[in-house]
Biopython code that builds the backbone (N, CA, C, O; Angstrom):
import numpy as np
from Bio.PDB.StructureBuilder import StructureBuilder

atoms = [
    (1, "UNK", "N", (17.079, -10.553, -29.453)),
    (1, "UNK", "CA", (15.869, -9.786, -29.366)),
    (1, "UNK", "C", (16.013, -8.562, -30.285)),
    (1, "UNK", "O", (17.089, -7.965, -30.319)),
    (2, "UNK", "N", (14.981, -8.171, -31.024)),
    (2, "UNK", "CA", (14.821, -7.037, -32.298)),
    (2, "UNK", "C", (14.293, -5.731, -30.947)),
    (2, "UNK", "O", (13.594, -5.913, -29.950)),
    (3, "UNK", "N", (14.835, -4.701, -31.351)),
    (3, "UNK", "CA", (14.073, -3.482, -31.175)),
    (3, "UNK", "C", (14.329, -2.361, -32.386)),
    (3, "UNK", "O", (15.272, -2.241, -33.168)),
    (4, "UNK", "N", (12.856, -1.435, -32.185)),
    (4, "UNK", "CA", (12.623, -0.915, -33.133)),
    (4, "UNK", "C", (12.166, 0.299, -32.755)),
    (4, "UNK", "O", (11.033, 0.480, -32.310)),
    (5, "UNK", "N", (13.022, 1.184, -32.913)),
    (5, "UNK", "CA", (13.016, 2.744, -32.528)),
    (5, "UNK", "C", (12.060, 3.517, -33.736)),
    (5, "UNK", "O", (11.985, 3.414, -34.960)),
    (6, "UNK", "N", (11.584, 4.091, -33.011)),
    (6, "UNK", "CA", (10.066, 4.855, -33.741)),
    (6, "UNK", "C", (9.869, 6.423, -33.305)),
    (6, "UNK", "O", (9.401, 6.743, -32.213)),
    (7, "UNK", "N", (10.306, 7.393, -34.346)),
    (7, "UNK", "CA", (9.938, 8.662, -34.017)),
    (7, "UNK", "C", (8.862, 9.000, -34.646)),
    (7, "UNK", "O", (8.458, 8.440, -35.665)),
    (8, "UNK", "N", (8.228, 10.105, -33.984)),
    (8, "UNK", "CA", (7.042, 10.045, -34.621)),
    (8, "UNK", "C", (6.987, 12.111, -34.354)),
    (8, "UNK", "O", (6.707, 12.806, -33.378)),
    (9, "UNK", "N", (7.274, 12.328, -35.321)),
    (9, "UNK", "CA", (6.753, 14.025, -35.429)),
    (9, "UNK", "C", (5.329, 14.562, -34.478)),
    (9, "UNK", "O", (4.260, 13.953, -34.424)),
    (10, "UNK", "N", (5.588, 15.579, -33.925)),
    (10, "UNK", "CA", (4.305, 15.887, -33.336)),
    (10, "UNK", "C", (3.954, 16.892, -33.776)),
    (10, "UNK", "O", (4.944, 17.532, -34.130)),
    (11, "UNK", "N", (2.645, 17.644, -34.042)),
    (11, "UNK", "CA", (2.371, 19.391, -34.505)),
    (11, "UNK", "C", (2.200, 19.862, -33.412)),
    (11, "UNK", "O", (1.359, 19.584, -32.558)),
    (12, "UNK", "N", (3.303, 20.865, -33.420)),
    (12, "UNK", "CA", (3.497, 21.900, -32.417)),
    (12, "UNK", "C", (2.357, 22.947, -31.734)),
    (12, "UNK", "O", (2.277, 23.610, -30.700)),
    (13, "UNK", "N", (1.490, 22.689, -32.972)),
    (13, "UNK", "CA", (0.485, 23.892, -32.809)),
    (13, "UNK", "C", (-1.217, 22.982, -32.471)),
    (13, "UNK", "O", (-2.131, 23.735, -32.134)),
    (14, "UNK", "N", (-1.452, 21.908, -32.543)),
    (14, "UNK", "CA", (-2.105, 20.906, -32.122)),
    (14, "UNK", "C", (-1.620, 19.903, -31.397)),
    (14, "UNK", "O", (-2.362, 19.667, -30.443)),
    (15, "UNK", "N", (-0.734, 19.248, -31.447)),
    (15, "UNK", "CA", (-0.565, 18.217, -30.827)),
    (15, "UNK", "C", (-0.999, 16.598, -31.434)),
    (15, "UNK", "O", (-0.910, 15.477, -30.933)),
    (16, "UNK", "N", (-1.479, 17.085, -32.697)),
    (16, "UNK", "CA", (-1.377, 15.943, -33.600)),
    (16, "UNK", "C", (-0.408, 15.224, -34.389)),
    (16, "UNK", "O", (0.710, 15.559, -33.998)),
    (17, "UNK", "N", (-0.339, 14.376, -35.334)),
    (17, "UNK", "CA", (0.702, 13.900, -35.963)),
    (17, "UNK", "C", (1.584, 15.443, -36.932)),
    (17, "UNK", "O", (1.061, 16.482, -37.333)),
    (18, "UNK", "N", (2.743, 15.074, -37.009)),
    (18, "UNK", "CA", (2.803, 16.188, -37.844)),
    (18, "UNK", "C", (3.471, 15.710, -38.877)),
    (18, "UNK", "O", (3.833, 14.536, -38.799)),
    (19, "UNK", "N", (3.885, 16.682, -40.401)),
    (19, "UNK", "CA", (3.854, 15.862, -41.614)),
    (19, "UNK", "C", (5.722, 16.455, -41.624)),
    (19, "UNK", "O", (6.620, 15.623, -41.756)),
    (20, "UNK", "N", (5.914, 17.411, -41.523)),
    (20, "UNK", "CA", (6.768, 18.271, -41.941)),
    (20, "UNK", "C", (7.430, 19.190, -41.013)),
    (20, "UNK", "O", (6.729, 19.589, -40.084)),
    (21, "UNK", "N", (8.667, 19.617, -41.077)),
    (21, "UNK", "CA", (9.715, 20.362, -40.004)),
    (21, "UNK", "C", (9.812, 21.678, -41.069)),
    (21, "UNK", "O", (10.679, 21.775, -41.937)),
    (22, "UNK", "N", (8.977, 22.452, -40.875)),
    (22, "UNK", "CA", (9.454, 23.669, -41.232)),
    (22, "UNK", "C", (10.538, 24.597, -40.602)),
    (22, "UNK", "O", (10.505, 24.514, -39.374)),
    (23, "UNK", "N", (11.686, 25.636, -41.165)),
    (23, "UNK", "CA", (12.507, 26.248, -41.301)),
    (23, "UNK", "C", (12.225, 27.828, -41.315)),
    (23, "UNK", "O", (11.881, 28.157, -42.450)),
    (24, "UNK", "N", (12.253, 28.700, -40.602)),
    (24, "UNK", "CA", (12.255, 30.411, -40.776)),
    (24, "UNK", "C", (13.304, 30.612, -40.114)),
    (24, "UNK", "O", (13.948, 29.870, -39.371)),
    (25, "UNK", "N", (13.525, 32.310, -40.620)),
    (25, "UNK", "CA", (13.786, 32.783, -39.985)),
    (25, "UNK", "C", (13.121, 34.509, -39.533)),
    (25, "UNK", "O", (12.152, 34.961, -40.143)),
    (26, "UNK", "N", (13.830, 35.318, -38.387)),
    (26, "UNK", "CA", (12.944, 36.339, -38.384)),
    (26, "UNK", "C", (13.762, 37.390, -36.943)),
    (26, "UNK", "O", (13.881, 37.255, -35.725)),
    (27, "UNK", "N", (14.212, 38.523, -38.086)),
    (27, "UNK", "CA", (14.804, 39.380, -36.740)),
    (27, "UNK", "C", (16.247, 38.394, -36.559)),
    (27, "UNK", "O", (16.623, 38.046, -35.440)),
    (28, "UNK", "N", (17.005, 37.994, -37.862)),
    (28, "UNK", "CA", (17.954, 37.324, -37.442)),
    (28, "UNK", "C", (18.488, 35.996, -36.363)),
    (28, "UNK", "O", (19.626, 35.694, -36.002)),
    (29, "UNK", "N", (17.195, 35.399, -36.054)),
    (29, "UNK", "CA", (17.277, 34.055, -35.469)),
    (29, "UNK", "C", (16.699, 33.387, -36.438)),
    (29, "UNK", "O", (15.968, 33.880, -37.297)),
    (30, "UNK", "N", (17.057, 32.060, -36.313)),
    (30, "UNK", "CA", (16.151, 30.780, -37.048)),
    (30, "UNK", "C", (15.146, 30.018, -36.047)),
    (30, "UNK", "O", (15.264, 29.902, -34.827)),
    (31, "UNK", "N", (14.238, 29.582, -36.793)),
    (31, "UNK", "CA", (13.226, 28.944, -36.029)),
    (31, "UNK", "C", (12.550, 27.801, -36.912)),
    (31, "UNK", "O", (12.010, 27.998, -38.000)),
    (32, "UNK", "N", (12.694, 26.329, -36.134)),
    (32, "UNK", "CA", (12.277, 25.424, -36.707)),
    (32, "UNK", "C", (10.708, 24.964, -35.928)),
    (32, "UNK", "O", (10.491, 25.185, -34.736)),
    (33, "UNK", "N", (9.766, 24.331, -36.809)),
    (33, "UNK", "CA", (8.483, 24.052, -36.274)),
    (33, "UNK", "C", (7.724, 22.831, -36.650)),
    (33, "UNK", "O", (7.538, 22.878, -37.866)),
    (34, "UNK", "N", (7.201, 21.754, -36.131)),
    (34, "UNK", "CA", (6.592, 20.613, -36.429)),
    (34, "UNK", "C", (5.337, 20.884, -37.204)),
    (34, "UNK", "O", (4.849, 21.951, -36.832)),
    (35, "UNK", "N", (4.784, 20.420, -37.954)),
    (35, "UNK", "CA", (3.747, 20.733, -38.415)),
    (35, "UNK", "C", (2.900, 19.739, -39.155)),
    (35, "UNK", "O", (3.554, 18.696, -39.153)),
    (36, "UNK", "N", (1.719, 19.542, -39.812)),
    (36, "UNK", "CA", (0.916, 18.916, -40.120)),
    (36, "UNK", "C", (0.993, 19.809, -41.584)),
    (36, "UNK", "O", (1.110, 21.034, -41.622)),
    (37, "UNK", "N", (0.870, 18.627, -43.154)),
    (37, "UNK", "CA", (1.005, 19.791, -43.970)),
    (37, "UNK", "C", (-0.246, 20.976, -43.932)),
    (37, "UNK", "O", (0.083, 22.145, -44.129)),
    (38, "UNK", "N", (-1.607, 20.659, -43.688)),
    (38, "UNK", "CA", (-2.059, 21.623, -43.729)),
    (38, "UNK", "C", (-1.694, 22.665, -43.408)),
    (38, "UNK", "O", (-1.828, 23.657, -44.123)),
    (39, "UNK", "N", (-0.881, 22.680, -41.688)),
    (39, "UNK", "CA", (-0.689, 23.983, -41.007)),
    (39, "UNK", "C", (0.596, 24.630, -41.465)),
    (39, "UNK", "O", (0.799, 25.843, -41.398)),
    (40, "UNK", "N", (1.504, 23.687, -41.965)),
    (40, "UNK", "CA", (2.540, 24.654, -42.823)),
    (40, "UNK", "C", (2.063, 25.341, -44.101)),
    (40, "UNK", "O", (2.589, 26.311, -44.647)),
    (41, "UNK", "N", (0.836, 24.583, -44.530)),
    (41, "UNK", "CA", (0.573, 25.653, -45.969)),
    (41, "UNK", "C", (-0.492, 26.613, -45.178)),
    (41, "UNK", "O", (-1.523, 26.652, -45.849)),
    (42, "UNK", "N", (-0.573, 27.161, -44.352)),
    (42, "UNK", "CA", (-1.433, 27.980, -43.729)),
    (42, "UNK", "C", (-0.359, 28.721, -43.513)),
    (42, "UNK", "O", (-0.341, 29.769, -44.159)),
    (43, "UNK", "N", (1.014, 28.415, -42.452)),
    (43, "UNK", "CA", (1.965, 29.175, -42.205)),
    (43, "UNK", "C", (2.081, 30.077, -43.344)),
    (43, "UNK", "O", (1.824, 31.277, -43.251)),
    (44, "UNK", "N", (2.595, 29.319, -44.778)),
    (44, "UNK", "CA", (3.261, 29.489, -45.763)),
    (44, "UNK", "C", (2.418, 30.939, -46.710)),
    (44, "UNK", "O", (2.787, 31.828, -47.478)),
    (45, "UNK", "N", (1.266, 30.531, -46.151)),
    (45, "UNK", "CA", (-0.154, 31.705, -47.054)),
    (45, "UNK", "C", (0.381, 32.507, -46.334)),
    (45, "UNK", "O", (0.964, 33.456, -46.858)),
    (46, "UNK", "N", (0.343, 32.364, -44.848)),
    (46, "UNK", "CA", (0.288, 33.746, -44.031)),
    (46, "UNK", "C", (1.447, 34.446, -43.880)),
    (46, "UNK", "O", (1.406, 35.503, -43.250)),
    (47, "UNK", "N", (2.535, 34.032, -44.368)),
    (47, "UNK", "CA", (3.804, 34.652, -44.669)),
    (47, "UNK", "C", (3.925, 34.909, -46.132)),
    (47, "UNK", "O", (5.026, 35.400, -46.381)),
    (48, "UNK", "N", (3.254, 34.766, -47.079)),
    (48, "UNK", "CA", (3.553, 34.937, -48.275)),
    (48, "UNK", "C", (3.449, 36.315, -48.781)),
    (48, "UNK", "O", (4.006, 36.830, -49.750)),
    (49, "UNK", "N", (2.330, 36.980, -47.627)),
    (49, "UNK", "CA", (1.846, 38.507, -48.352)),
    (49, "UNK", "C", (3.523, 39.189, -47.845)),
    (49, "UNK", "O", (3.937, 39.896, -48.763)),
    (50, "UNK", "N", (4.305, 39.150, -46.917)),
    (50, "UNK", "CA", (5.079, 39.897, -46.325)),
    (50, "UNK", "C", (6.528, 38.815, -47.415)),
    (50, "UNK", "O", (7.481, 39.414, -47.914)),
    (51, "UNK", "N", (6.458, 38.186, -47.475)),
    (51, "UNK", "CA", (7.480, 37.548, -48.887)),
    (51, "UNK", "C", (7.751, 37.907, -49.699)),
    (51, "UNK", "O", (8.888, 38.095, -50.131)),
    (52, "UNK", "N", (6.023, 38.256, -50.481)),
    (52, "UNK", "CA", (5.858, 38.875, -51.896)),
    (52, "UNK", "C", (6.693, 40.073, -51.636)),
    (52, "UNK", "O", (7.759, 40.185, -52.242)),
    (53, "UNK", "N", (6.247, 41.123, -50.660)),
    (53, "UNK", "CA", (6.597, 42.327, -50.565)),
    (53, "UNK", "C", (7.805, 42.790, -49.810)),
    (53, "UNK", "O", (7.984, 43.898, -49.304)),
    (54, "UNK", "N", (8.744, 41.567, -49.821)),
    (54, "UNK", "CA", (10.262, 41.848, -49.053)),
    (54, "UNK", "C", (10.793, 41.952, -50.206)),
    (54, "UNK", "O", (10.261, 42.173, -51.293)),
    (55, "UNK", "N", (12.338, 41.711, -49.810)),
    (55, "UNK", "CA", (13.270, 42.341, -50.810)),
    (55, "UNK", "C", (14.361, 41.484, -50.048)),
    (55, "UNK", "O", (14.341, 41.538, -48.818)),
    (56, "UNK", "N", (15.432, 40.597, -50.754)),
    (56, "UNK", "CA", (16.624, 39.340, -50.106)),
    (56, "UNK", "C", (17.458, 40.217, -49.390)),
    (56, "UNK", "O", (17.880, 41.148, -50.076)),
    (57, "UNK", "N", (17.923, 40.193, -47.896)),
    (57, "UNK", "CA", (18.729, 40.616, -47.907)),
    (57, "UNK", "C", (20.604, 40.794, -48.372)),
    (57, "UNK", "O", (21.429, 40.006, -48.834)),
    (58, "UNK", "N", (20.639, 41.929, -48.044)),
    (58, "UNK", "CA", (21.965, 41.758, -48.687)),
    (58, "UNK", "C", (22.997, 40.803, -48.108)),
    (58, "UNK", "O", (23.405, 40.992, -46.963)),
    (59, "UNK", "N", (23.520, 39.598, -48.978)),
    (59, "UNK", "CA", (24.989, 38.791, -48.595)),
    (59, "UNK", "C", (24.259, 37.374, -48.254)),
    (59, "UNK", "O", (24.911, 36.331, -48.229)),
    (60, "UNK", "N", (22.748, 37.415, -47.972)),
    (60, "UNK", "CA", (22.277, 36.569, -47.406)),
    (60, "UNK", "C", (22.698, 35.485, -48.717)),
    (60, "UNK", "O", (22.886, 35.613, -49.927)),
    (61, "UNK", "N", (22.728, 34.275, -47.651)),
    (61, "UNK", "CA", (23.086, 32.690, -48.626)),
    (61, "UNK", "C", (21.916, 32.367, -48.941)),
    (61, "UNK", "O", (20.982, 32.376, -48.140)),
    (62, "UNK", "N", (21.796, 31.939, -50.537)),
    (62, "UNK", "CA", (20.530, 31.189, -50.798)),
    (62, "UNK", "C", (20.896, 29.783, -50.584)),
    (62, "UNK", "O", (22.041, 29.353, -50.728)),
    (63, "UNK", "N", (19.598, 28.892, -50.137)),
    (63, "UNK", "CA", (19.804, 27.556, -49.698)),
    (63, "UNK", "C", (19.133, 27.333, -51.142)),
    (63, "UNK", "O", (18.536, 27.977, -52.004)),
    (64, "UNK", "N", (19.640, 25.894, -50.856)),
    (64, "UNK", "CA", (19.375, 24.342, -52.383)),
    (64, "UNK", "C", (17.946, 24.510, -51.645)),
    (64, "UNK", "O", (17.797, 25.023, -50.536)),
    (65, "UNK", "N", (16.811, 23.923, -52.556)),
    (65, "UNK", "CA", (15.570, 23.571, -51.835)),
    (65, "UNK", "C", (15.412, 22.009, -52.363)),
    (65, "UNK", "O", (14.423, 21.667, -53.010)),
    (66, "UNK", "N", (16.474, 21.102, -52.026)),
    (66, "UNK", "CA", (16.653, 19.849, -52.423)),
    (66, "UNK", "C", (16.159, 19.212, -51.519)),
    (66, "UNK", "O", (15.699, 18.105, -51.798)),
    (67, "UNK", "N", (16.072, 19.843, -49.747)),
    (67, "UNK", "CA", (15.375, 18.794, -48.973)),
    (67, "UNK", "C", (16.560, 18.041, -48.241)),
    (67, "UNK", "O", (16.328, 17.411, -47.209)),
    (68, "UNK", "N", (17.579, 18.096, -48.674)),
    (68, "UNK", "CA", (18.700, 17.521, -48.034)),
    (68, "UNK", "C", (19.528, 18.434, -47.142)),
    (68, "UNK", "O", (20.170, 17.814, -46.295)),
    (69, "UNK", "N", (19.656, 19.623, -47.126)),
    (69, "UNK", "CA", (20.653, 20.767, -46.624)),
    (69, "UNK", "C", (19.819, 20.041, -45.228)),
    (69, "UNK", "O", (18.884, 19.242, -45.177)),
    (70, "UNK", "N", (20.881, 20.933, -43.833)),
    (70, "UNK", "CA", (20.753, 20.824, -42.543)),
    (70, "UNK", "C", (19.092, 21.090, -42.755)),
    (70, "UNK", "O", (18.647, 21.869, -43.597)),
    (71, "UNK", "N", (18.259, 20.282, -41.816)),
    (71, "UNK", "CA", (17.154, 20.442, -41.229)),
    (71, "UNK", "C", (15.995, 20.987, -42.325)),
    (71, "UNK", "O", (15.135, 21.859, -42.197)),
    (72, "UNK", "N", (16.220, 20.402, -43.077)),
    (72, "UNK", "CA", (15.044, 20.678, -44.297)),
    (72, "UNK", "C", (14.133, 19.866, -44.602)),
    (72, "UNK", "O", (14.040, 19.028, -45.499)),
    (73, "UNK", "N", (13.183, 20.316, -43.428)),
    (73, "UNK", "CA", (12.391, 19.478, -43.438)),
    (73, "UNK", "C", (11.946, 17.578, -42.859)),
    (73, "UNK", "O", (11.189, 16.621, -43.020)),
    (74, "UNK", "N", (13.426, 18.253, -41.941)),
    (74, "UNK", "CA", (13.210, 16.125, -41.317)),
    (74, "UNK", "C", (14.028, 16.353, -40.180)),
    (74, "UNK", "O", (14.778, 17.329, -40.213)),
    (75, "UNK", "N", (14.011, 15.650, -39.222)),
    (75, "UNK", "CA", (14.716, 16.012, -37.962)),
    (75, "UNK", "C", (15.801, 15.119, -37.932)),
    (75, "UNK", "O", (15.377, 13.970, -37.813)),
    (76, "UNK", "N", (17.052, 15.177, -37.992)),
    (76, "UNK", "CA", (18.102, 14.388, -37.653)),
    (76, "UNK", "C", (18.392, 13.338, -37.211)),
    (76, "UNK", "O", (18.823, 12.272, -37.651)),
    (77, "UNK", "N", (17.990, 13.915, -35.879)),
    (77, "UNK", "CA", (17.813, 12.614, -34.451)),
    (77, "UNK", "C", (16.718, 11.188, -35.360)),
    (77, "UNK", "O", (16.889, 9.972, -35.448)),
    (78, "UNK", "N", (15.872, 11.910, -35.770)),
    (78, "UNK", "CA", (15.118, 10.998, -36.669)),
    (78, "UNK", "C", (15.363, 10.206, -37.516)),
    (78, "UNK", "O", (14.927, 9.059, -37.614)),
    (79, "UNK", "N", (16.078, 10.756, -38.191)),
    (79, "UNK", "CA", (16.916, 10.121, -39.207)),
    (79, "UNK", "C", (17.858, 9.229, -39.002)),
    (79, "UNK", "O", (18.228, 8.369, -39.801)),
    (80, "UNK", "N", (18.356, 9.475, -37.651)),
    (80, "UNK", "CA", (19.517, 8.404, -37.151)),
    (80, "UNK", "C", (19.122, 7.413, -36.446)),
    (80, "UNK", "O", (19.604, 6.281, -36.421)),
    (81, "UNK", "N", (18.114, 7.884, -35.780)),
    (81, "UNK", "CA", (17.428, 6.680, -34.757)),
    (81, "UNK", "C", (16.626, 5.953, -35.544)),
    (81, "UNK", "O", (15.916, 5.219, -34.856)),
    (82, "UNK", "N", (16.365, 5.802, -37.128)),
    (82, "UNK", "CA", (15.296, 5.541, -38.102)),
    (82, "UNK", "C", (16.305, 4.519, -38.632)),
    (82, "UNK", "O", (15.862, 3.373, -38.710)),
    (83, "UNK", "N", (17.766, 4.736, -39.070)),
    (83, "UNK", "CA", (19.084, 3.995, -39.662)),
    (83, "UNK", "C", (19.783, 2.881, -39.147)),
    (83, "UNK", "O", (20.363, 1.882, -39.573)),
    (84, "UNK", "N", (19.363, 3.716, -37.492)),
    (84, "UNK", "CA", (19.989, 2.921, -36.562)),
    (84, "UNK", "C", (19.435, 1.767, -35.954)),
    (84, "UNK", "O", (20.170, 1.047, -35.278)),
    (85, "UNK", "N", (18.131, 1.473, -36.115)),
    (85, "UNK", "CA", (17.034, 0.418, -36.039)),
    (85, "UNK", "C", (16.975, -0.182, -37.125)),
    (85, "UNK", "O", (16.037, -0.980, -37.144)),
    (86, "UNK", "N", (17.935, -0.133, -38.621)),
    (86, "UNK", "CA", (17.854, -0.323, -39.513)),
    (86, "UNK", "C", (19.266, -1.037, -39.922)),
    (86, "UNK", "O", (19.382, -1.713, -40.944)),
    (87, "UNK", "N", (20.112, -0.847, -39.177)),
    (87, "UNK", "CA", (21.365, -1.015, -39.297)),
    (87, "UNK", "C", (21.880, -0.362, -40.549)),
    (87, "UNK", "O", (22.158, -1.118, -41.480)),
    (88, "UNK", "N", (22.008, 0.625, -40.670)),
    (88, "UNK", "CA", (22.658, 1.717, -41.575)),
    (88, "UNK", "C", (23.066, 2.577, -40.997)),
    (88, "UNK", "O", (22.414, 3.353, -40.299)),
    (89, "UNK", "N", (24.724, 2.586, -41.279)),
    (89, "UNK", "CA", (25.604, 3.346, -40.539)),
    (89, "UNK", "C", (25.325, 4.971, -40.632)),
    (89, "UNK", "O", (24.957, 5.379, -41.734)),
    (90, "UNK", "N", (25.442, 5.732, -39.784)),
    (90, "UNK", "CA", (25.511, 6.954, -39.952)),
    (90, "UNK", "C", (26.165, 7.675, -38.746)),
    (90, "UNK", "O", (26.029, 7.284, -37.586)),
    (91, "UNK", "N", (26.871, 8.738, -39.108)),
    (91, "UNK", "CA", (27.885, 9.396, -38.000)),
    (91, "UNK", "C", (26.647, 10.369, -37.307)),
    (91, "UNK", "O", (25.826, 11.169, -37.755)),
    (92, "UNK", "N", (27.091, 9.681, -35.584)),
    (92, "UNK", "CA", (26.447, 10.689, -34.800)),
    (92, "UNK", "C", (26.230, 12.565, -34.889)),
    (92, "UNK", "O", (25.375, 13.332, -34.446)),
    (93, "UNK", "N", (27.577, 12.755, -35.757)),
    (93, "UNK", "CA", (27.370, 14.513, -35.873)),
    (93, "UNK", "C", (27.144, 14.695, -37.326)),
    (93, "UNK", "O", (26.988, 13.749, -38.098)),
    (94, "UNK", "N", (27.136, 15.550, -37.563)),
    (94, "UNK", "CA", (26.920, 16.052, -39.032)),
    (94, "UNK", "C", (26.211, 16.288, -40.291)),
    (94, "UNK", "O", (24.989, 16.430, -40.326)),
    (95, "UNK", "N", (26.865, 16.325, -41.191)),
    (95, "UNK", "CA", (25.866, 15.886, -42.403)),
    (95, "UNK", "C", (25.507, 14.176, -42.418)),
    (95, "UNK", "O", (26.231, 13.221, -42.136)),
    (96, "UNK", "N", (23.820, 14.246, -42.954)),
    (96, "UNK", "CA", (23.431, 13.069, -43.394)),
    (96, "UNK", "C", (23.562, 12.872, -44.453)),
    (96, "UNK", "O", (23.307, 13.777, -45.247)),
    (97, "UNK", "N", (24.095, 11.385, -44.998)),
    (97, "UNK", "CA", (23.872, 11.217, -46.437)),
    (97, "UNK", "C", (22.295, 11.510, -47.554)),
    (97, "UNK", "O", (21.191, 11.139, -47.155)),
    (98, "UNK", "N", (22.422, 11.980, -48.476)),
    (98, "UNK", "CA", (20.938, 12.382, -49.142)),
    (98, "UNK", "C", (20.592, 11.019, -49.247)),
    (98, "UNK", "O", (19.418, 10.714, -49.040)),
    (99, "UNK", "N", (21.422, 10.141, -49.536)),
    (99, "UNK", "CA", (20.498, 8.471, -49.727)),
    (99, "UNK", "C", (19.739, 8.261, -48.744)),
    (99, "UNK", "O", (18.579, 7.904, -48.948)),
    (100, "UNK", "N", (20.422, 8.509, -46.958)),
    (100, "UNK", "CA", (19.834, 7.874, -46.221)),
    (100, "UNK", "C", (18.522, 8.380, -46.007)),
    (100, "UNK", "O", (17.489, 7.743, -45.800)),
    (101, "UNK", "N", (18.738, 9.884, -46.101)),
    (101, "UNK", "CA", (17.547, 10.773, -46.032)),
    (101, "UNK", "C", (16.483, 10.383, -47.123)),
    (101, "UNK", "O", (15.274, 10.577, -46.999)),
    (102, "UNK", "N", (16.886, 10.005, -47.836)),
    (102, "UNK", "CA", (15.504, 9.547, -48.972)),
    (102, "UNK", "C", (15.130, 8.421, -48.807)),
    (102, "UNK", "O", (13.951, 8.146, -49.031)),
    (103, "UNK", "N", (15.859, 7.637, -48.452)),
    (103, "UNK", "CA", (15.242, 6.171, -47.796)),
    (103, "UNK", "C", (14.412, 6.459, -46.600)),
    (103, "UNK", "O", (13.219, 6.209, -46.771)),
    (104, "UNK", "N", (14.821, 7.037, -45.140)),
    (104, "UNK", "CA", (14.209, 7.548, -44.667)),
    (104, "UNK", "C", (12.762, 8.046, -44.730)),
    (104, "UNK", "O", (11.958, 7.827, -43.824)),
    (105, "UNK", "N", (12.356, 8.995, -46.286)),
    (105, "UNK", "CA", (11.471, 9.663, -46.483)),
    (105, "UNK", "C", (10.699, 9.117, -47.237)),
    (105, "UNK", "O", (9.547, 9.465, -47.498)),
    (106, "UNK", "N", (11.593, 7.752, -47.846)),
    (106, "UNK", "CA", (10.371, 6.849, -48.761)),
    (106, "UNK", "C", (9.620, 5.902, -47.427)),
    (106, "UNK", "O", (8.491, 5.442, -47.598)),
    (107, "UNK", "N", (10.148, 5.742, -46.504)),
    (107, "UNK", "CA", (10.055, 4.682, -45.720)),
    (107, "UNK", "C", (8.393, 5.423, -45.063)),
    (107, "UNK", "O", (7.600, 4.864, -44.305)),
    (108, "UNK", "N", (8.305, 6.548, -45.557)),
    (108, "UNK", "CA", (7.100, 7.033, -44.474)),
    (108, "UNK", "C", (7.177, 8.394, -43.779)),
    (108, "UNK", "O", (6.323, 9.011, -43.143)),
    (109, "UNK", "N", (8.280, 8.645, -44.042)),
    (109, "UNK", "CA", (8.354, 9.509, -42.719)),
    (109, "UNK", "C", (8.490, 10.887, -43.095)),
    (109, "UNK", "O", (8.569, 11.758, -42.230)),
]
sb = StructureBuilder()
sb.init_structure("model")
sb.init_model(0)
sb.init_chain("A")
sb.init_seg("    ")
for serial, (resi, resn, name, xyz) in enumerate(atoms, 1):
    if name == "N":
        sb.init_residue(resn, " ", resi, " ")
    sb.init_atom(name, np.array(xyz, "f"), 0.0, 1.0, " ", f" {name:<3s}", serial, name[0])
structure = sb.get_structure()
């Protein structure tokens, strides 16, 4: 018998499908959020005026914007339970391979 594990993103802020896992941070925590692209490019406007007019802090790490680093944009669990219905190995902790993640992301998701 086949089974076929299916995640499906939700928008946090509707409750509709969502497209994208956005990444902030603020006051020194991080905060991740489901979203629909519209509502991340709404996020993205409405943080941009206070962007423009910041300044990096000091020591802070710049991230790759490759899409592959931890949680950029795709949820893990997703990714594994997406491989794993797929039979493509992947280790329960850690880094994901960028292949799998792009297969993953061609696949739809």
């Amino acid at each position: 018998m086949a089974t076929k594990t299916e995640v499906v993103l939700v928008d946090d802020l509707t409750g509709d499908p969502a497209d994208t896992t956005v990444t902030f941070s603020l006051d020194r925590t991080e905060y991740e959020i489901d979203l629909s692209n519209d509502n991340a490019a709404e996020l993205r406007e409405t943080l941009a005026r206070y962007v423009n007019a910041a300044r990096k802090a000091p020591g802070a790490r710049r991230r790759a914007v490759t899409g592959t680093g931890s949680y950029s944009g795709y949820d893990p669990a997703a990714v594994r339970a997406w491989a794993a219905g797929r039979g493509i190995e992947v280790s329960a902790r850690g880094r994901i391979k960028a292949d799998v993640v792009e297969q993953f992301r061609a696949a739809g998701n």
